[in-house]
N, C-alpha and C positions, 0 to 999 in steps of 0.2 A: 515423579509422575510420568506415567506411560501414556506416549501418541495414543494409544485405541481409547483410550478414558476419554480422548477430550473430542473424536469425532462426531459426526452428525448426518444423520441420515432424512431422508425426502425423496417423493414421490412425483411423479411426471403428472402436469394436469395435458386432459386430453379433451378439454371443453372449449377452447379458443374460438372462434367465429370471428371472420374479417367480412366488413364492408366499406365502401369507398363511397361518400356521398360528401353534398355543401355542406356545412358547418359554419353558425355562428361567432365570428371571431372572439364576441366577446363570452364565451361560454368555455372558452379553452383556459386552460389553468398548465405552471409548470409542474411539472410531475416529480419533479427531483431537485432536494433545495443546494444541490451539489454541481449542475446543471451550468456550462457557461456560460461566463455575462454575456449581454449583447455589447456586440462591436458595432456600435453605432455610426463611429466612420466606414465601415462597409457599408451600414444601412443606408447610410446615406449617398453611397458612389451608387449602389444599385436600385438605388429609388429615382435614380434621375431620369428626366423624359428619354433621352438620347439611349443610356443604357436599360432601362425597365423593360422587359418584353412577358406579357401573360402568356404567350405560348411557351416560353422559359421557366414558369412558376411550378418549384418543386411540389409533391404532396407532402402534405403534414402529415404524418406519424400520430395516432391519438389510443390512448387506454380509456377505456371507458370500465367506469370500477363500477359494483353493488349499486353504488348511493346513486350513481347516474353522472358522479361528476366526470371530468373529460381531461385526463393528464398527457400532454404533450410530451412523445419521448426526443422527437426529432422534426427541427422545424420553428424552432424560437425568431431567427433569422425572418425565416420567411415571413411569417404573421407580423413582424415588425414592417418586412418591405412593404408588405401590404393595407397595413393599417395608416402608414405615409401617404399612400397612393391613396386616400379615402377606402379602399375597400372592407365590406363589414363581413363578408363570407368567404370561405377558403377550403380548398378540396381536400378531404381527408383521407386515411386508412383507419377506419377504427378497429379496432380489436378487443371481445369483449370477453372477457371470463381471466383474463392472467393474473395472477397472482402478484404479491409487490418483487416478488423474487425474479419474477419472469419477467417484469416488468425493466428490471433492473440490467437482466439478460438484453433485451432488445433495445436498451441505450447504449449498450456497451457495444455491441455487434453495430448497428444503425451509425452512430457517433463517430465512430474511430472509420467507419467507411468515408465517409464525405469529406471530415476535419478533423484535424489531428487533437486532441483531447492529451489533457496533462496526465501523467500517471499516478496520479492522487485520483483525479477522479474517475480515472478506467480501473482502479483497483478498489475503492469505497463502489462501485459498480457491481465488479465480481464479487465484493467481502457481499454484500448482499443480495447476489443473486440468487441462481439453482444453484443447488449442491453439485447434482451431474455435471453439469457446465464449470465449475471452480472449485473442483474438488483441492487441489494444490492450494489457493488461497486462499478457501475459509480453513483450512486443517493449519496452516500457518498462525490465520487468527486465530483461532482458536487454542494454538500454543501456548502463542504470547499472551493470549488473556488468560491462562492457565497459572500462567508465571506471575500475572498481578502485571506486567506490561500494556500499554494499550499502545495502536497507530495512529501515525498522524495521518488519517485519513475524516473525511468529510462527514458530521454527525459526531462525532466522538467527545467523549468529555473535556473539558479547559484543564489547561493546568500544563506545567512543561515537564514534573517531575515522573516518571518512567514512561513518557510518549517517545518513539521511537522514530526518530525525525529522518530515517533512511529506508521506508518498509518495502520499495521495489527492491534496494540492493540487498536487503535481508532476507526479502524472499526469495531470490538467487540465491542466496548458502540455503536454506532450507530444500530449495528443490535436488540440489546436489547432493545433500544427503540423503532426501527423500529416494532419488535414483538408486543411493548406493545400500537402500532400507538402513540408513543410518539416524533415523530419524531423533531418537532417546536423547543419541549423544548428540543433535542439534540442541534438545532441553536444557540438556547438562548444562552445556557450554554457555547457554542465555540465563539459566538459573546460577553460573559461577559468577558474570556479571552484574546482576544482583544481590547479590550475598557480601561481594567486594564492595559494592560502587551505593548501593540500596536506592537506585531508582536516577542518579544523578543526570541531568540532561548532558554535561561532557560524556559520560560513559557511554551514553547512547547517539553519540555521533558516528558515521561512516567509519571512519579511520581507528577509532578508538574498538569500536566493535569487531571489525576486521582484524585488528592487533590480537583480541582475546581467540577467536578463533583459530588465529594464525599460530598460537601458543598452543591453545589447546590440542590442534591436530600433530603439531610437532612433537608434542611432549606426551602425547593419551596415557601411552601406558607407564610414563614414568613417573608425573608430578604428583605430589600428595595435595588432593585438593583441600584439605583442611588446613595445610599450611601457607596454601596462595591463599586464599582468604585469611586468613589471618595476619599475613605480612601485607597484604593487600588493602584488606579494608584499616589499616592503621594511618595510610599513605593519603597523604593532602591530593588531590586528585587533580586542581589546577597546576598542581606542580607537576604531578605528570604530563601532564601536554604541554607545560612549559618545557620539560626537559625533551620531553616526543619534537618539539617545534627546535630544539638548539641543533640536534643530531644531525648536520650536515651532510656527515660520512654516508647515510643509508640512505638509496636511492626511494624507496619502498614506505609510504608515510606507515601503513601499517604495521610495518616489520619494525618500526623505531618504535612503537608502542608495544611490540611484543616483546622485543629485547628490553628493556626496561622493565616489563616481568617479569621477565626471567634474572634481572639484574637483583631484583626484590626480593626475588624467590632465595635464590643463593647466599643472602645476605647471611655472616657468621652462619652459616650451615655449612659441615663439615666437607670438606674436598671430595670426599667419593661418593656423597649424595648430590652433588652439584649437578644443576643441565647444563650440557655443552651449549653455551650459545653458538658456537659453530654452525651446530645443526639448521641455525636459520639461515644461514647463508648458504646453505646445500642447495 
C-alpha cells in the first residue's frame, strides 16, 4: 500500500466568533474525555484563604457547539478552585462555530502552554485535530491503520493485540523518513512486523520495533523479505527477547534484536547469501 492511498484532505473554517462574558459554572461540560484529571491536591493548596486571589483567576476557555452545549477546552482547574470557593459563575472566552477538529487544535496549543500534558494526550489531540495543523500525525495514523495497527492513544479500541504501545517514538521513525520522502519503505518495514509477529504486543514494544527497523535499513537492498518472514514468523517470539535480554555484549537494546534477525535469517542459508552482521556494528 502507497502513503498517497491513505491520506486526507480538509478545509479551513473561517466562521469562528470569540466573546468573553460570565458563565454559569454549572452549564460547563468537559470537552474532551482524554482531558486531565483534576489534581485536587493543587485544588486544594489554591482554594485556601491565604493563597486564593480573584484578581489571580485565569479565564476559562469554552467551545460552544450547534446544540448550545458549552465544552471547556482549558480551565478544569479553575472551575474546580472556584466552585470550592462557593462561586457559581466564571469568566469565559467562548468561541463559537469550530469544528471538533479545531477544537481539538485549541486543547492542544492552550494545554501544553500553561501545563505540561502527557504525550498520549497531546498526540490523541493532534490524531484528531485539522489536517493543516497535523498533517505529520494523522498521515502516520493513518498508516498504521492502513496496516490493520491501531495507537495507543485516548478513544481507541481495547484490546492489547496490534496497539502500539510506543506511538511518539514511532512517529519519530516516521517523520525521518517522511523528510527523506521515504515514506513506502516506513510501510514496508511496519507491514514486515506484522507478517512476522501478526499483531503480537512483544513485537510492538520500543526496542523490538526499533531492532526491525534497524535490520531493515541495514539490510534494504539485500534481504529477501519472503525469507525473514518465513524464518521469522516460525520463531517463539518470547524467546526472542528472552535471548534480546541475555546479549550482554551489545550496548544498543535494539541492535541485540536486530542481530538476532539477522542470526534467524542466516540460519542453514548458504555462506554467500549470508548478512554480514558486522555491518551493525558499523
Amino acid at each position: 500500500m502507497k502513503l498517497k492511498e491513505v491520506l486526507k484532505v480538509t478545509g479551513k473554517n473561517e466562521k469562528v466568533k470569540i466573546e468573553r462574558k460570565s458563565v454559569p459554572i454549572d452549564k460547563l461540560d468537559s470537552m474532551l474525555n482524554y482531558q486531565r484529571d483534576i489534581d485536587m491536591a493543587f485544588v486544594e493548596e489554591k482554594s485556601r484563604d491565604d493563597v486564593f486571589r480573584e484578581s489571580e483567576v485565569s479565564i476559562v476557555l469554552v467551545s460552544v457547539r450547534a446544540d448550545g452545549s458549552m465544552k471547556v477546552c482549558d480551565g478544569q482547574h479553575t472551575i474546580a478552585i472556584l466552585k470550592r470557593r462557593g462561586y457559581t459563575m466564571v469568566q469565559c472566552e467562548l468561541r463559537y462555530g469550530l469544528t471538533e477538529q479545531e477544537e481539538n487544535d485549541w486543547f492542544n496549543i492552550e494545554n501544553t502552554k500553561r501545563r505540561g500534558q502527557s504525550r498520549k494526550r497531546t498526540l490523541t489531540a493532534q490524531i484528531n485535530g485539522t489536517y493543516e495543523n497535523n498533517k505529520d500525525e494523522q498521515d502516520f495514523n493513518n498508516c498504521v491503520k492502513s496496516l490493520g495497527f491501531k495507537l495507543d492513544i485516548y478513544g481507541e479500541e481495547s484490546g492489547n493485540y496490534f496497539r502500539i504501545g510506543c506511538p511518539a517514538k514511532l512517529l519519530g521513525i516516521y517523520k525521518e523518513y517522511n523528510k527523506d520522502e521515504k515514506q513506502d519503505e516506513f510501510i514496508e518495514c511496519l507491514d514486515i512486523v506484522k507478517s512476522c509477529f501478526n499483531g503480537d504486543p512483544i513485537s510492538l514494544h520500543w526496542s523490538f520495533l526499533r531492532g526491525m527497523f534497524d535490520f531493515y535499513e541495514t539490510y534494504s537492498v539485500e534481504f529477501d523479505r519472503k525469507r525473514l518472514v518465513e524464518v521469522l514468523s516460525r520463531e517463539n517470539i518470547r524467546d526472542i527477547k528472552k535471548d534480546a535480554e541475555s546479549d550482554i555484549r551489545t550496548k544498543k537494546t535494539s541492535i541485540k534484536y536486530a542481530k538476532l534477525f539477522v542470526e534467524k535469517y542466516n540460519y542453514k542459508l548458504a555462506k554467500k547469501k549470508q548478512l554480514k552482521m558486522s555491518k551493525l556494528d558499523d
